[in-house]
Each structure stands twice: as C-alpha cells, then as structure tokens.
C-alpha positions as CSV (number, residue, x, y, z in Angstrom):
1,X,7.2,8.4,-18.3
2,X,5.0,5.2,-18.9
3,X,2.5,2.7,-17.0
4,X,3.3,-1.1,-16.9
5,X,0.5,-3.1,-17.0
6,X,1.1,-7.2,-16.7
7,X,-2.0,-8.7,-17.0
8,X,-1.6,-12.4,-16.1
9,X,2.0,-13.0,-17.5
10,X,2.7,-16.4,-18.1
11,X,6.5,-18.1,-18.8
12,X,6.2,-21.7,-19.9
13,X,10.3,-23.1,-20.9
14,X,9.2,-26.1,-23.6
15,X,10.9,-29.4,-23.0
16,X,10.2,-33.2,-22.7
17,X,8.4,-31.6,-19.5
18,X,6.7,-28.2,-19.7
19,X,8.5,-25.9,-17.2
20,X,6.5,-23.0,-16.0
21,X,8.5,-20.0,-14.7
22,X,6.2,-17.6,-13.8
23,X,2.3,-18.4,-13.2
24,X,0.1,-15.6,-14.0
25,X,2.1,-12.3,-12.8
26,X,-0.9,-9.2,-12.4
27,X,0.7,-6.0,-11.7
28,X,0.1,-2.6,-12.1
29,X,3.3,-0.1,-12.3
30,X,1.8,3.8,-12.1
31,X,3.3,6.3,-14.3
32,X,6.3,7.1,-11.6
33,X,6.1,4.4,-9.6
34,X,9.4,2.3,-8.2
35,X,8.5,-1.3,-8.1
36,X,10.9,-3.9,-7.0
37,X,10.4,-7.6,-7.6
38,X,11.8,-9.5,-4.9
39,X,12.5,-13.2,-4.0
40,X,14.8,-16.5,-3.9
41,X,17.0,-17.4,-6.6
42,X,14.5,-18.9,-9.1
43,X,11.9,-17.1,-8.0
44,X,11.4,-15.8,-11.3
45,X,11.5,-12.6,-11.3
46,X,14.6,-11.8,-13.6
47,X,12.1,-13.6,-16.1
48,X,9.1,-11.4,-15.6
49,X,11.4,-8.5,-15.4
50,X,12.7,-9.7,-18.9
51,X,9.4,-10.4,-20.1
52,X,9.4,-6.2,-19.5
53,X,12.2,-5.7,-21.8
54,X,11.1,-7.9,-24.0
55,X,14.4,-9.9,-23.9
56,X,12.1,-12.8,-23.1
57,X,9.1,-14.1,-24.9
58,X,5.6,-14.4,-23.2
59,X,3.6,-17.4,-23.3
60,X,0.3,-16.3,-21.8
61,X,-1.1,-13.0,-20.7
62,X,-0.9,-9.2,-21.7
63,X,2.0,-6.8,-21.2
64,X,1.0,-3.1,-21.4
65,X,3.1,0.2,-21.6
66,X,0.5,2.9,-21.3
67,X,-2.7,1.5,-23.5
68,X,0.0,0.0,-26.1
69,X,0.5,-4.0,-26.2
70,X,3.7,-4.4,-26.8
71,X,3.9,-8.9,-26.2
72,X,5.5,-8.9,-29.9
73,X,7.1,-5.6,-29.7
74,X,11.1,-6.0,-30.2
75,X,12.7,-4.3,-27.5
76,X,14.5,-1.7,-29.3
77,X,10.4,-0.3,-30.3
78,X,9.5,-0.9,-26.4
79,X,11.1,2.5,-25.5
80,X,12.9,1.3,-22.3
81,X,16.4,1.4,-20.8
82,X,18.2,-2.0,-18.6
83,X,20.4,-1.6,-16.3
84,X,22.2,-5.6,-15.8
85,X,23.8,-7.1,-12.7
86,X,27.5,-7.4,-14.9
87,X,28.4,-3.6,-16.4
88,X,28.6,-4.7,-19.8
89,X,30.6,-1.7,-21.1
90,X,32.6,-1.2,-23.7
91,X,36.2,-1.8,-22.8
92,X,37.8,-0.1,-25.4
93,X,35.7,3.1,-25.3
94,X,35.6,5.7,-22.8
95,X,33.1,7.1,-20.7
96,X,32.2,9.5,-22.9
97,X,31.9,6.9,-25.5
98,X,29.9,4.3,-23.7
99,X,27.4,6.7,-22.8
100,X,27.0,8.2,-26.0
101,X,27.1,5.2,-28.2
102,X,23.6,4.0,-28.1
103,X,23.1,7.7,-29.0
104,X,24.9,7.4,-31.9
105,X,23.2,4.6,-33.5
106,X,19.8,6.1,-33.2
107,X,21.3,9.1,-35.1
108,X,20.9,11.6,-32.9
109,X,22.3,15.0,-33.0
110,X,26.2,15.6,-31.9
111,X,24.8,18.6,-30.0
112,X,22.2,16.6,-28.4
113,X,24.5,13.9,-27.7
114,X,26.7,16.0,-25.6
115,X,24.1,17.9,-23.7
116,X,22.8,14.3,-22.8
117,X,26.2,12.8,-22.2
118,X,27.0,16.3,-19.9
119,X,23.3,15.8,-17.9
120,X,23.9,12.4,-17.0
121,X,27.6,12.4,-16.1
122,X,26.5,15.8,-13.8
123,X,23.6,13.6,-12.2
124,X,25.9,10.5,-10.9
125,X,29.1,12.3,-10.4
126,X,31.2,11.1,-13.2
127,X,32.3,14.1,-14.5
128,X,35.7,13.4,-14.1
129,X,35.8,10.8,-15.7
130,X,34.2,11.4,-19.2
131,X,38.2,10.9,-20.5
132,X,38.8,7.2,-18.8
133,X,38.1,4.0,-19.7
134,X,36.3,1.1,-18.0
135,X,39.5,-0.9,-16.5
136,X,40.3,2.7,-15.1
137,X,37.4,2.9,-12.7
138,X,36.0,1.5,-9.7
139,X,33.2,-1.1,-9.4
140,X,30.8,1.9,-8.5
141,X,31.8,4.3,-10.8
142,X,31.2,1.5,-13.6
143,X,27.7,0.8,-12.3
144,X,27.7,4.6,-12.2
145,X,28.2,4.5,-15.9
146,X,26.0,1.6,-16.6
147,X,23.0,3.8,-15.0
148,X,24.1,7.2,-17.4
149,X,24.2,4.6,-20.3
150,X,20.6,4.1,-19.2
151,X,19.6,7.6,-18.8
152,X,20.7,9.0,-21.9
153,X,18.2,7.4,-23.8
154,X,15.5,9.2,-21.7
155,X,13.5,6.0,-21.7
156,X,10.0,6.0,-20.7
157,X,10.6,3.3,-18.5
158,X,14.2,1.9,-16.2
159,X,14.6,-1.4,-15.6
160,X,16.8,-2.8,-13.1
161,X,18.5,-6.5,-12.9
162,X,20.0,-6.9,-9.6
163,X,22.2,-4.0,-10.5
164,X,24.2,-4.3,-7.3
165,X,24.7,-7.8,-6.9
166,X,28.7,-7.4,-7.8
167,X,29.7,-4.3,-5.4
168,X,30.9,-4.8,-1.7
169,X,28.6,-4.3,1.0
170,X,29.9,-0.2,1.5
171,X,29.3,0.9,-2.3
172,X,26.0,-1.7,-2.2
173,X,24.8,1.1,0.3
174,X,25.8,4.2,-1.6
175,X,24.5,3.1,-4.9
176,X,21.3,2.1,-3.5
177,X,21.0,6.3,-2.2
178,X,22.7,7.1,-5.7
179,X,19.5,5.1,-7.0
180,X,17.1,6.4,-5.0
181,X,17.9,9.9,-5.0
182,X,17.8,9.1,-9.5
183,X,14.2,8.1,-9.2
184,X,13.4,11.4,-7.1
185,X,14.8,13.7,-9.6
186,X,14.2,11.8,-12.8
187,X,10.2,11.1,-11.3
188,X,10.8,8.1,-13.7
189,X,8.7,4.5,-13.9
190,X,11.4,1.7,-12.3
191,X,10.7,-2.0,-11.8
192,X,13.8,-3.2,-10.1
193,X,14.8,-7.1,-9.3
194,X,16.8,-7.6,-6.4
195,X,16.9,-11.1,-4.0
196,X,18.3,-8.4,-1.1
197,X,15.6,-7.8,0.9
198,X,17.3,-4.5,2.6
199,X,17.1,-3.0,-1.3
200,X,14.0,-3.9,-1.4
201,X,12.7,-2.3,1.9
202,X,15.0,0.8,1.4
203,X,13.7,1.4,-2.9
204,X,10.7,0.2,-3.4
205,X,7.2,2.6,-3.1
206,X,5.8,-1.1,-3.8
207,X,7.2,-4.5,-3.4
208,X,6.1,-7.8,-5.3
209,X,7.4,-10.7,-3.4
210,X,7.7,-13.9,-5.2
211,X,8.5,-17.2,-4.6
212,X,8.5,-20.7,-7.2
213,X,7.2,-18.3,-10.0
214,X,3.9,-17.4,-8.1
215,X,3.3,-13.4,-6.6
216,X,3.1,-14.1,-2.7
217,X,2.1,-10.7,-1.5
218,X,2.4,-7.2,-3.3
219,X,2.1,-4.3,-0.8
220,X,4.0,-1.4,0.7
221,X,7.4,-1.7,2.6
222,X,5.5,-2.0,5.8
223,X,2.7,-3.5,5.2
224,X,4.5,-6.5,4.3
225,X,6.8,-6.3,7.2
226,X,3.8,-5.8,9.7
227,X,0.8,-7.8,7.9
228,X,2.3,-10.4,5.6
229,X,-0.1,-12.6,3.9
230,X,1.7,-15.9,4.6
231,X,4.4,-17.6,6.3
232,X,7.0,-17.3,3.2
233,X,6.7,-13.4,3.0
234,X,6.8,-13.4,6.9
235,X,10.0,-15.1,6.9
236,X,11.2,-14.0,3.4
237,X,11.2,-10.3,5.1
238,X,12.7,-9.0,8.0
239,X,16.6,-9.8,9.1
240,X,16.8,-11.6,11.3
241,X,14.3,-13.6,10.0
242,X,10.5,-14.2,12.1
243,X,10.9,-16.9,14.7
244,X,8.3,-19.7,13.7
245,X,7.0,-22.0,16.4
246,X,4.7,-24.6,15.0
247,X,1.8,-25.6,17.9
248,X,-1.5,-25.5,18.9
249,X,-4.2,-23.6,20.5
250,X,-5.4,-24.6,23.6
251,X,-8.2,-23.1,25.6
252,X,-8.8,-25.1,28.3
253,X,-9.1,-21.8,31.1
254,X,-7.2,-19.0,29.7
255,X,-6.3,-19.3,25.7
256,X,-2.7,-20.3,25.4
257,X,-0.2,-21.0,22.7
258,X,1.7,-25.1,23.2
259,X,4.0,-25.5,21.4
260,X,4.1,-29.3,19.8
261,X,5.6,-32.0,22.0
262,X,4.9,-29.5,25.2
263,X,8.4,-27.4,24.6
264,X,6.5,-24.6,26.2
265,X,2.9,-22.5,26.7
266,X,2.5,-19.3,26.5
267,X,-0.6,-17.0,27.5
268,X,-2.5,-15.2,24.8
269,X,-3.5,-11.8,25.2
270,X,-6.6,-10.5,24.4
271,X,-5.6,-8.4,21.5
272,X,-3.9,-11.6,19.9
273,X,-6.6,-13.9,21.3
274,X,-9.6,-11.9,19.5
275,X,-7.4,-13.2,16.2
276,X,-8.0,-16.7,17.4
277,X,-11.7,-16.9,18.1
278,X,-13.2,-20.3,17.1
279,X,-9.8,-22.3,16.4
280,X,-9.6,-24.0,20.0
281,X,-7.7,-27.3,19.1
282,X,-6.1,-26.4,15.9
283,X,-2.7,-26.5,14.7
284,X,-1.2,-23.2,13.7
285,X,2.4,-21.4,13.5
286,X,3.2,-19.0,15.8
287,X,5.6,-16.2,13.9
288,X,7.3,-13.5,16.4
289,X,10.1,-11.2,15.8
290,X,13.4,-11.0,16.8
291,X,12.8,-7.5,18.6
292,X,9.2,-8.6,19.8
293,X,11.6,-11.0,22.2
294,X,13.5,-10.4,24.9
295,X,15.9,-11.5,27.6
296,X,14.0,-11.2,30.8
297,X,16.5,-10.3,33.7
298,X,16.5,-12.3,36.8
299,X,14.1,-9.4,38.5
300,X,12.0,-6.5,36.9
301,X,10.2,-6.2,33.5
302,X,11.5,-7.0,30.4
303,X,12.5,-4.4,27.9
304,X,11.8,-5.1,23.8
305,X,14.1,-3.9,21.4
306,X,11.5,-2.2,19.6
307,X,9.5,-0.6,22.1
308,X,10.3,2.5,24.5
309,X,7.9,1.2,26.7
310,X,8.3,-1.3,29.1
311,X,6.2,-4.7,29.2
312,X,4.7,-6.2,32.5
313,X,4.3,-8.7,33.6
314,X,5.6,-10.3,30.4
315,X,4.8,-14.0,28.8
316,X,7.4,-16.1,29.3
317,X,9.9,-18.6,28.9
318,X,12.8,-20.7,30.1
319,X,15.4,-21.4,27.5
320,X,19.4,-21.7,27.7
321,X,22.0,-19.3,26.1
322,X,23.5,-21.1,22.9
323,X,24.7,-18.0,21.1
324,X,25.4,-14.2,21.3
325,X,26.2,-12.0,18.3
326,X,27.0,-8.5,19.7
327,X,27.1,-5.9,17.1
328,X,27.9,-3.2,18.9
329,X,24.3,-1.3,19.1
330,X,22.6,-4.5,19.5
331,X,23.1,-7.9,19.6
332,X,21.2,-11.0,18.5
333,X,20.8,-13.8,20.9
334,X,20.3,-17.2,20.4
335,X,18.5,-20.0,22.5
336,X,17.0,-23.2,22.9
337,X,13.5,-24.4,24.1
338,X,13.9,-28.2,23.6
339,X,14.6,-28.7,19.8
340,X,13.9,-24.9,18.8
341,X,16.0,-21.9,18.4
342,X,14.8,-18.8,18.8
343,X,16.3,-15.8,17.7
344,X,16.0,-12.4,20.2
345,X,16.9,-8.7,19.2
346,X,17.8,-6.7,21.8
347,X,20.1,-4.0,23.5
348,X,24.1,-5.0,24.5
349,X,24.4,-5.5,27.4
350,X,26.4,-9.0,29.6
351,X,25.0,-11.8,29.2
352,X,25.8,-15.3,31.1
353,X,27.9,-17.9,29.9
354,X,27.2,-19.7,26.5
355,X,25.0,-22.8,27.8
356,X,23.3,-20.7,30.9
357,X,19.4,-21.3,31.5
358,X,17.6,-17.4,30.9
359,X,14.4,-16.5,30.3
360,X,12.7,-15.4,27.2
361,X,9.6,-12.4,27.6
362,X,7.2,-12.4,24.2
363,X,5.4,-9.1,23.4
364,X,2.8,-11.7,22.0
365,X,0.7,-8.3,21.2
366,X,2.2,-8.2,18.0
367,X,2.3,-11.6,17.3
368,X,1.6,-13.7,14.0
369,X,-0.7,-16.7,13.5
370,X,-0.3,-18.4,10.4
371,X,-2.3,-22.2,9.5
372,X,0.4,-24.9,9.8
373,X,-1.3,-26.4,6.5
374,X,-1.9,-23.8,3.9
375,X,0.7,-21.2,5.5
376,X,-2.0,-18.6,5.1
377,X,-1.6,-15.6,8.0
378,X,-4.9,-16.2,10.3
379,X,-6.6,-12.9,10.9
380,X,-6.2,-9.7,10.5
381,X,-4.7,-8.5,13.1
C-alpha cells in the first residue's frame, strides 16, 4: 500500500471571478490508514478527493504518493482505484466482465484475471453472481461489484466518493460493515468522502472535517466528538446536533452562565469554571449535548442519558414541552426557554402534555464554551 501526502492543496475554478474550492488542504494519510473527508455539500471535499485521483487538476500545493509527486501524473500512472457514488457499470457485461475488464486492458494474464476476479467476488459475497448482469442485481450487490471492480486492480491506494449515497438506509448500514471489514483484511490506504456523519464516525481511523473549502478540525472519531476545535465541527458532529446557547459570563458571586436577553442562568461548576478564568463579562456560546440534558422529574435527581450515575443537585432550568420524538429506546425531547429550543436525549418514559412547563437539569461538567466572535472552542477542557 502507499502514503498520501497533501501538502497545501489548493483548487482555484478560473472565471470573470476566481473561485477558490479548497484553501490549502495539509494532510498526511499513513501507509494503511482509513481517512474520511467529511462536510456540507460544497464543502469541497469530492474536489480534494479528486485532486487524489487526479481527475481534477491542482492549482497550488504538492500531492505525494510515497516520496513520488505525482501533481501532473495522469491517473491511469497514479496507481489507484475509485469507487463513485453512481455504479457506473457496464450494462451489457456481466459480473464477471465488469470486474475483469479493466484487467483486460492492462493486458494481464487470463489466469491471473480469474484468480483476481475469483478473490474479489469470494471477499464481497458475489459469487453467485459472476453469470448476471447489472439490471439483475440489487442496489448493494452493484455497489458490491463497484468495490471488486476496485479491488482487482490491487491498487496501492482506494478511493471512495460518497459510495453509499444511493442505497436505503438498511443496506447504507451493511455496506458500511462490508467496507469496514475490506479495509481490515485488505490493510489497504482509503481516503473516503462522505457528507454522513454516522459513516464518518463508524470508518474513519481519522476524520478531516471541512467546511467552505477550509480543513476545520482533523482528529480521531472522539476526539472530535468530545474536544472539537470550533463551533462548526461541534455542531457538524454529533446527531442530534450540540445545543448552542449564545450568552455571557457573569461573575458577580458565584460564576454563572446568562443567557442573552435574561432567558435563563445557570451555575458553573468548578471543573467548567477553571475553563473560564479571566473572561468575566464576555460574550461566549454555550454548546451542550443532547444526552448531557435532561428532564428533571418533579422530585429527586435527574438522570443523563449518558451517564450511569446519577447528578445532584443538578443546574437547572424551567422550559415548556413543545415536542417529543420517542424512538423506542430513547426519545428526544424538545423545549422552549423564551426564543430557544433545546434539544434533550434521554430514556422513554411519560411525559406531560405537549405545551406543559418541565424542567431542564444540565450536566454543565461536560460542557462547551466556544467565542461568540471567532467560533473558536475556549479552553481545553
């Protein structure tokens, strides 16, 4: 396999106004490694990812593949596979066919064609259907057959453009185990676009979240979900997404947290407080996950999705019930403090009627500060 190194990758579009797609992209992709690029539509990362295959040309910067530069290599010489959001297979062909034909115009050997062909229908489960033609299959046995079109070639490196993007929300969660359990046993070099988030958490060994063309954060699964960098990657990741509560802080007695126009205060504790030292009177974001809040009941402590342990006495807040999505094993609630709507994760159980007044509990311990003007996370906490 093969290490990608982008060394500030640049995409300029030429026009009567210069558009600039991707600003400075540095990344390093170990020999091995399963990148995925993640962000908004327009983000661009299909671009940088094309920039990769060479499908694209660069404007600025240096694209690596071990020690080789390969900017003005074509990508037939770049010694890499793609694997596109549409199938693109050959209707007329079979399975067999498909897979073997880019094979067959690099002149390779009939025997070696088959024992490839045989290898990577045996690895994705397609065995079956060597004999059939595209219209014949499913959608996931066609992506199926997309990826052995991709392994065949044994490339040094797999590229992936939203390769799930068409399939229904059942085979979107088998593929992605088909995909992952591929990169265990091929110990191959992936980069891998996707806008889903859940893709990205569930593939990736790293993840380079992106937003307007710019790299916002690039770090482990949970290192973004637990220290993001900023208030896009913060709300970018995580479903539901972080409640954001713009405000101030306020340390006249005990520090608090009011949020603008007065909606509500809210005690910080120490461990968040230590964050906070020396920005009395400045405007900040408060960020808070769904399942750090909870619905207090009407006596006793309340209980956080995502703790086993019970928090008291919590921090507090009176809101009324606007909505309640049960989902069986949990259910996402939604209420209003004045103009805001925050959004709690927690366990099913009855709730009051839509419109009632309950009371929100914060686990504010694990709670996210981020400057209202630069969106930068405060701290490090």
């Amino acid at each position: 396999m093969a290490r990608v190194t982008l060394e500030g990758i640049r995409k300029i579009y030429q026009g009567t106004s210069d558009n600039v797609a991707v600003h400075g992209v540095d990344l390093d992709v170990t020999d091995g490694e399963f990148v995925v690029l993640v962000g908004p539509s327009g983000c661009g990362k299909s671009t940088t990812l094309r920039m990769v295959a060479g499908l694209e040309s660069i404007s600025a910067g240096r694209l690596m593949i071990d020690d080789r530069v390969v900017n003005d290599v074509p990508p037939k010489d770049r010694d890499i596979a793609m694997v596109f959001q549409s199938y693109a297979l050959y209707p007329h062909m079979s399975v067999r066919e498909n897979l073997a034909f880019a094979l067959k115009l690099r002149k390779v050997s009939r025997p070696e064609i088959d024992k490839r062909v045989a290898q990577a229908a045996e690895i994705l489960g397609i065995t079956e259907f060597l004999d059939r033609t595209p219209r014949q299959l499913s959608g996931g046995q066609r992506q199926r057959v997309a990826l052995g079109r991709a392994i065949v070639r044994q490339p040094r490196v797999f590229l992936f453009d939203e390769p799930l993007s068409n399939l229904d929300a059942q085979l979107r969660v088998q593929m992605r185990r088909e995909i992952a359990r591929l990169h265990q046993e091929l110990k191959a070099t992936m980069i891998y676009v996707t806008h889903d988030q859940v893709e990205a958490m569930t593939l990736g060994d790293r993840i380079v979240v992106m937003n307007k063309g710019h790299v916002q954060q690039i770090d482990s699964p949970m290192n973004l979900y637990d220290h993001p960098q900023n208030r896009f990657v913060a709300g970018f990741i995580g479903s539901p997404a972080m409640n954001f509560i713009d405000g101030a802080i306020v340390t006249d007695g005990p520090m608090k947290f009011v949020a603008d126009m007065n909606a509500f205060s809210l005690d910080i504790p120490d461990s968040a407080a230590r964050r906070l030292e020396g920005l009395e009177g400045h405007s900040v974001t408060l960020g808070i996950r769904p399942e750090d809040v909870a619905v207090a009941p009407e006596a006793g402590p309340a209980l956080f999705s995502g703790e086993s342990t019970i928090v008291h006495p919590p921090i507090t807040a009176p809101a009324r019930l606007e909505l309640v999505e049960a989902l069986g094993n949990e259910a996402f609630v939604y209420a209003g403090i004045g103009a805001l709507t925050l959004t709690a994760r927690v366990a099913p159980r009855p709730f009051p009627p839509i419109g009632s007044p309950i009371t929100l509990a914060f686990d504010l311990a694990k709670s996210h500060f981020f400057d209202r003007e630069t969106g930068q996370r405060i701290g490090k906490g």
